[in-house]
N, C-alpha and C positions, 0 to 999 in steps of 0.2 A: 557514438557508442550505441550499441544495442543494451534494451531494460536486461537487467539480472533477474532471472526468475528461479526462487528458491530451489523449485520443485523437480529444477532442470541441471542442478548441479550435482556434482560429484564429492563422494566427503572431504576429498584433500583442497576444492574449490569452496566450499564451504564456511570450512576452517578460515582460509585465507580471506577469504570478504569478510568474516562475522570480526577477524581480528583487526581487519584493514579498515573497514565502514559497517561499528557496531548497531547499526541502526537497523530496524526491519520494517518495510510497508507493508502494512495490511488493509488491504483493499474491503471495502464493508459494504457492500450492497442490500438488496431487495429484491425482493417477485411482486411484481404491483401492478394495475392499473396504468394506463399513461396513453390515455384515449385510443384511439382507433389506426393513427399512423405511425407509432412509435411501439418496437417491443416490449416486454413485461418485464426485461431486465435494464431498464434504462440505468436506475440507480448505480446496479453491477459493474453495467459495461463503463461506464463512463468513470468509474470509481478504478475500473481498472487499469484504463488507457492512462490518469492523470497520473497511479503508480509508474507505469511504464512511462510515461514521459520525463517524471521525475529520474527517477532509476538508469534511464539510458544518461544524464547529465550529471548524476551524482556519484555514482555504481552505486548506490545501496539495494539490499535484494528486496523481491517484491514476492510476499508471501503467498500463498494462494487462495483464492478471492472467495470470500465469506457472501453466501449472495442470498442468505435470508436475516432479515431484518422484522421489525417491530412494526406491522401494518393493522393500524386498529383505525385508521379516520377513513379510506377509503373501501368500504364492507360491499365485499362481491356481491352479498343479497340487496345490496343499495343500488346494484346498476354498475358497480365496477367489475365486471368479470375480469380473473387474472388474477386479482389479488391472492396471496397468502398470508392470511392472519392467522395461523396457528402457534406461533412461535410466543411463547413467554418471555416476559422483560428478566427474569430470571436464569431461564436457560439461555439468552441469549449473555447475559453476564456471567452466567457461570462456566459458558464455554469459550468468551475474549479471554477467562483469567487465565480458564487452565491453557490457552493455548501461550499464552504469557513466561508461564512457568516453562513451559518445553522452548520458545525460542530462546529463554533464557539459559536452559543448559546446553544448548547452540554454542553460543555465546556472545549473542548480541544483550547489547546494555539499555537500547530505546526499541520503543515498539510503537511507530507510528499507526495508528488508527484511522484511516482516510473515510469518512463515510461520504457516501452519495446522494445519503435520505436522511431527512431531516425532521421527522416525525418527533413528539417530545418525546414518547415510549421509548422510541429508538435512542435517542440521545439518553434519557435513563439509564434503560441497559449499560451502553458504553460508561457511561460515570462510575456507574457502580462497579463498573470491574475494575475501573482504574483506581477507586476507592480502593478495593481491595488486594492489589496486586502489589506484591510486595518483592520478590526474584526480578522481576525486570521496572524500570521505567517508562509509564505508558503515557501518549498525549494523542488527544482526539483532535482532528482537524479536517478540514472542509474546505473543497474549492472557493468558499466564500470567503474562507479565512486568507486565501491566495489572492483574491482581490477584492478584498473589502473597501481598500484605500482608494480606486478607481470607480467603484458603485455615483450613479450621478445621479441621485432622487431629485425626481419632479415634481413642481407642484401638482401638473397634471398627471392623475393616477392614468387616466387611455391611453399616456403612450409610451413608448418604448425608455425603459429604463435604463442605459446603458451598464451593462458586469451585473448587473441583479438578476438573482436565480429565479427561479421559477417551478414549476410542474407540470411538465409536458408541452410547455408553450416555448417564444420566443427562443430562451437560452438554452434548455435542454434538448429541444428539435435541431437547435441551430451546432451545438457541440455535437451529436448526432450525424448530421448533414456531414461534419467535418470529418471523425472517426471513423461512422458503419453508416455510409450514403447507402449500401443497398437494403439495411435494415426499416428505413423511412420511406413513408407512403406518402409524398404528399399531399397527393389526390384527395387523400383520406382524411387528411387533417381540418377539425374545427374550425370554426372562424373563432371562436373565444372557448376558451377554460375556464369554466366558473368553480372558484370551491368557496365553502360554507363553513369549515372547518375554525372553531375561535381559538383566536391566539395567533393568527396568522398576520403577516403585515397587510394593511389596506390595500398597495398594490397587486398582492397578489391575488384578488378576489375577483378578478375577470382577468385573463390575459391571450393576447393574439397570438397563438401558433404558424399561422401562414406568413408572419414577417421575418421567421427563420430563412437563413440562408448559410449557403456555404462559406463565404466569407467572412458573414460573422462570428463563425464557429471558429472557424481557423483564429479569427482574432480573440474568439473567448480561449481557448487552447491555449497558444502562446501565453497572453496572461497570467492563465493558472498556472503553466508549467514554471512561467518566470517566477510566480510567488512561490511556488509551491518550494523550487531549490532554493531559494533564498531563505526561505525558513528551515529547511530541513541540514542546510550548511550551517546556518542558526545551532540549530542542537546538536549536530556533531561539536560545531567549536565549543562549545557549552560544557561539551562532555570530555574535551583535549582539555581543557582550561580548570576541571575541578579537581580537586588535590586529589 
């Protein structure tokens, strides 16, 4: 099956999916920073391929991709050119609800929230709209959340963590490599990512971008895609199942 893309349907198809598979993905990106061989939209792009990989396995539609987020740890006057931190944690909540409200007189009954970044602001925003959304059912989730179960922490923080996310290193480059091979440089690519940001886990405070490869994308890929239907069949039966 090929992903369902909202934006590409006709109203009598529409109709037909929001009644068939009331669930909607929303794909939540960024414009950010993500060193030198990777593009500004990593968060986006990759937020959007997992909708789509979902969506071609489930049919649920994938709505269209929200690609500014909540960018306040990585400050373009810091050295990260790229970034966009203009966006408020408010407007970015007050525009998940209202768009809440409109998929809901669609007539879809969940509204998946897929993000790709994982900044606390960011996550804020999203709560708070889901706090406040009251027309549809909304639930935030994350490639992490797709394979958290497989995550294999090491004692040693230098090496490669196997399913553990990252920031422009290892797993982001290497899901990249797999998706958009021609958007990566790897010429260009670091020997380590260091970030300073607190609140972050300890491995994520240096990490190797040139151990990325194409095969371990593929392998990060499949993973999320496999968790990702399996939760997302999750809350449809959820949603068959309540009186």
């Amino acid at each position: 099956m090929k992903p369902v893309h909202l934006a590409e349907l006709k109203p009598n198809a529409l109709k037909k999916i929001a009644s068939d598979k009331p669930l909607v993905l929303i794909p939540i990106g960024t414009t950010e920073w993500h060193a030198d061989h990777l593009p500004l939209g990593v968060d986006s792009l990759l937020s959007q391929a997992t909708c789509d990989d979902i969506s071609a396995q489930t049919g649920c539609a994938v709505a269209p991709l929200l690609s500014y987020g909540i960018c306040r740890n990585l400050k373009p006057e810091e050295g990260y050119f790229g970034t966009v931190d203009t966006i408020n944690i408010d407007t970015l909540s007050a525009l998940i609800s209202d768009l809440g409200r409109g998929y809901a007189k669609m007539g879809f009954k969940i509204a998946v929230l897929l993000t790709g970044h994982g900044e606390p602001g960011h996550w804020e925003a999203i709560n708070s709209a889901i706090s406040i959304s009251k027309a549809i059912k909304m639930v935030m989730l994350s490639t992490h959340d797709f394979t958290k179960e497989r995550i294999q922490e090491l004692d040693d923080i230098e090496k490669t963590w196997p399913f553990a996310t990252d920031h422009a290193a290892e797993w982001e480059t290497s899901m990249m490599l797999h998706y958009y091979p021609n958007l990566v440089d790897m010429k260009m690519a670091p020997t380590t990512i260091e970030l300073t940001m607190p609140g972050i886990p300890e491995y994520l405070y240096k990490r190797f971008p040139r151990r990325a490869s194409h095969s371990y994308g593929k392998e990060l890929a499949t993973a999320t895609a496999s968790g990702g239907v399996k939760m997302i069949n999750q809350l449809l039966n959820n949603l068959n199942d309540s009186p």
